[in-house]
C-alpha positions, 0 to 999 in steps of 0.5 A: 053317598059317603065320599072318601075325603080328607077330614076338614073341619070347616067346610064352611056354608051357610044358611041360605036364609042366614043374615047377621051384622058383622063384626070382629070378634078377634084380631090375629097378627095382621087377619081379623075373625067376624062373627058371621065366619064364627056363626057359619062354623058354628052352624055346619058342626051342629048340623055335623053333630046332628046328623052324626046322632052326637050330643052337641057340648054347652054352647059356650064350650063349642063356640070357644072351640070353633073359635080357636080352630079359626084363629089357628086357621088364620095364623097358619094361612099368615105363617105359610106366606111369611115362609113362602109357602103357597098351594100352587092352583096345578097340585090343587086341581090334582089332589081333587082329581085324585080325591073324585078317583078314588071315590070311582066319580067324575070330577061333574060328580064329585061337585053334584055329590058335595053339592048335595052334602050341602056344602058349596064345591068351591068352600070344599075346595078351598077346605082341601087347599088349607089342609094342603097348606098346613100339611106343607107348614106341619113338613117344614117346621116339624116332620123334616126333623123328627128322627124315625128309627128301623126298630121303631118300624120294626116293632110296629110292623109286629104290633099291627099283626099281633094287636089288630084283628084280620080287616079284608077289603070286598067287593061285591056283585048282585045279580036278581034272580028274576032277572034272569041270572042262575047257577049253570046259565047262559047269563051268569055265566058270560058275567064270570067270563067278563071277570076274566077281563074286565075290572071287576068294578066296571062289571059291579057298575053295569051289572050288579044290583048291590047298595054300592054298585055305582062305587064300583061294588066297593063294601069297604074294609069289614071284620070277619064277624061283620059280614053274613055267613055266607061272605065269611065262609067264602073270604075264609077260603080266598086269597087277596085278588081271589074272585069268588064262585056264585054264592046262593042267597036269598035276595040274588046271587052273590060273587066277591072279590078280596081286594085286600087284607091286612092282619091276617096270613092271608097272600098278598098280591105283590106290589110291583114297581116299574122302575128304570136306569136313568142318567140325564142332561138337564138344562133349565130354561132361564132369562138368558137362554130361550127354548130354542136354544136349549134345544141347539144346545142339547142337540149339539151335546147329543151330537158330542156324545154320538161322536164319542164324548160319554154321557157321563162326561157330558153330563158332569161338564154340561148338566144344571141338575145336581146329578152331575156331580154323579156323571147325570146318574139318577139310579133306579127310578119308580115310574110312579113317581114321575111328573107326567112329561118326563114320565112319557119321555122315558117311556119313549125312549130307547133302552141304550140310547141317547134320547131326546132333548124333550121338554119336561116338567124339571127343564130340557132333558137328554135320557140314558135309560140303560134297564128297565124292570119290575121290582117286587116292592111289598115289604118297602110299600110296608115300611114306608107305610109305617113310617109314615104313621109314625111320622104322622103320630110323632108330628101331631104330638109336637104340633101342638106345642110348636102351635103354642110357641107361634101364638106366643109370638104374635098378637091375638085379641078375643073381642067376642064378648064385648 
């Protein structure tokens, strides 16, 4: 299966029956390119090229383009640490976890997938890790100082449904006729009552007989006029999160569900956030003060503010977090955003209570969760979505001459053809 994975050049394996003589074909600054790493890569992009029915550039085009990739590899690994900048093994572990959700697999089918791609799961891994790292060099160096404006965001919120034709996300479940499953019966009819529960993707996954019903059913974002007749009607008629009635085909009985659409008049399904009030205490662990006496600490302020003290006095004369200088006011906070033991800390909490202390991700915390509430968040989701396109576009546009600046600064010497 085609899996829903970050863009990475050099995903590198060789040819198990592959032996060759190294040697240097280029310093950089203090790392060297072999010619064993040069002909892997070389490797992977034609097989890449081959399988994409692509025609493959003069030999001498590519290799001196792969080549420039793997200088440009070696130099940002060597800058990111100059710069203390590292992919810490824990945010790494996640992203792959995130990577094989998406994709509706386990992480033990992930790997058997990426195996089967012909690439080995820990050059897979260490793919992501450098494209992590170079995200983190691309936020330091660039983005954090490119300046996006509300016009900016604006004008292409109204270009993307002006320009851009209507894309709608499916779903889809197949159910054989011979299996027994027809309009009015007993059998189809308990599949669209499960519908009413159950996650559509679980039923495509157990039930249906479709090409991609392993991935939950997903068919991907598709173009009105990519779809048969009998899909384009019903999704003309759906709004997003709408499931479809039984649609008669040839080959079964069809049911669709809109997961999405964009480009087009369609309803949206609101994207809701939960968020929460929260003031906190936050004090860190450190060489002088042991968890114990953290925990005596914080009890003994707790005890303070059940006394009468206020939280917010005692957050300003008590907390190591830069929120004390807003009395430990932390506003509204997105529930999504949270580290995954402070999240369960404020979920446990009482709404108007002090709670804790409870160890989280950030330190030793006491919470004041005054409120909480469900905001309805689809026009932010919306700008922040093309913010962010007009960061990535921006930056990629600087990236290349900030790249060039680095390379001017360091040593590097071509030894390929020696």
């Amino acid at each position: 299966m085609a899996l829903n994975v970050p863009a990475i050049l050099f995903n590198l394996k060789a040819s198990d029956d592959y032996e060759s003589i190294d040697r240097v074909i280029a310093i950089v600054e203090k790392s060297v390119v072999t010619k064993k790493e040069l002909d892997r890569a070389m490797t992977v992009i034609l097989l890449k090229l081959k399988k994409e029915k692509r025609k493959a550039p003069s030999r001498n085009i590519l290799e001196k383009e792969v080549l420039n990739k793997l200088i440009e590899k070696k130099l940002i690994t060597q800058y990111a640490e100059l710069i203390g900048i590292k992919v810490e093994s824990q945010y790494l572990e996640s992203v792959i976890v995130n990577i094989a959700e998406t994709n509706n697999l386990t992480i033990d089918e992930l790997r058997k997938n990426i195996k089967e791609e012909g690439v080995d799961f820990n050059k897979f891994k260490e793919g992501i890790s450098y494209e992590l790292l170079l995200n983190q060099v691309k936020e330091r160096e660039i983005t954090s100082k490119i300046n996006v404006s509300d016009f900016e965001i604006e004008n292409i919120l109204k270009k993307r449904v002006s320009k851009a034709p209507p894309e709608f996300r499916i779903s889809h479940i197949l159910l054989k006729k011979e299996q027994g499953y027809k309009v009015g019966g007993e059998k189809l009819n308990k599949i669209l009552n499960q519908l009413k529960t159950d996650k559509f993707s679980n039923v495509a996954i157990n039930k249906s007989y479709g090409p991609m019903a392993s991935s939950g059913g997903v068919l991907g974002w598709k173009k009105i006029d990519e779809l048969p007749e009998l899909f384009s009607e019903a999704i003309n008629k759906m709004n997003v999160g709408d499931i479809s009635g039984p649609l008669i085909s040839g080959n079964g009985i069809h049911i669709l569900r809109l997961d999405d659409a964009k480009n087009s008049n369609k309803k949206n399904k609101k994207i809701m956030s939960e968020q929460y009030s929260i003031s906190q205490i936050l004090i860190k662990k450190n060489e002088i003060n042991n968890e114990e006496d953290i925990k005596k600490k914080l009890k003994n302020i707790k005890n303070q503010i059940l006394e009468g003290l206020t939280f917010s006095l005692a957050a300003s004369k008590y907390s190591e977090d830069p929120s004390s200088l807003n009395d430990g006011d932390l506003g509204w906070v997105d529930k999504s955003v949270m580290l995954p033991k402070y999240k369960t800390a404020v979920e446990t909490s009482e709404l108007g209570k002090v709670s804790g202390p409870f160890a989280t991700e950030v330190g030793w915390v006491l919470l004041l969760v005054a409120e909480k509430r469900n905001k309805d968040i689809t026009d932010e989701k919306n700008k922040i979505s093309a913010r962010v396109e007009l960061l990535q576009r921006k930056t990629q546009i600087k990236y290349k001459d900030w790249f060039e600046s680095l390379k001017a600064q360091v040593h590097i010497e071509i030894l390929l053809n020696e």
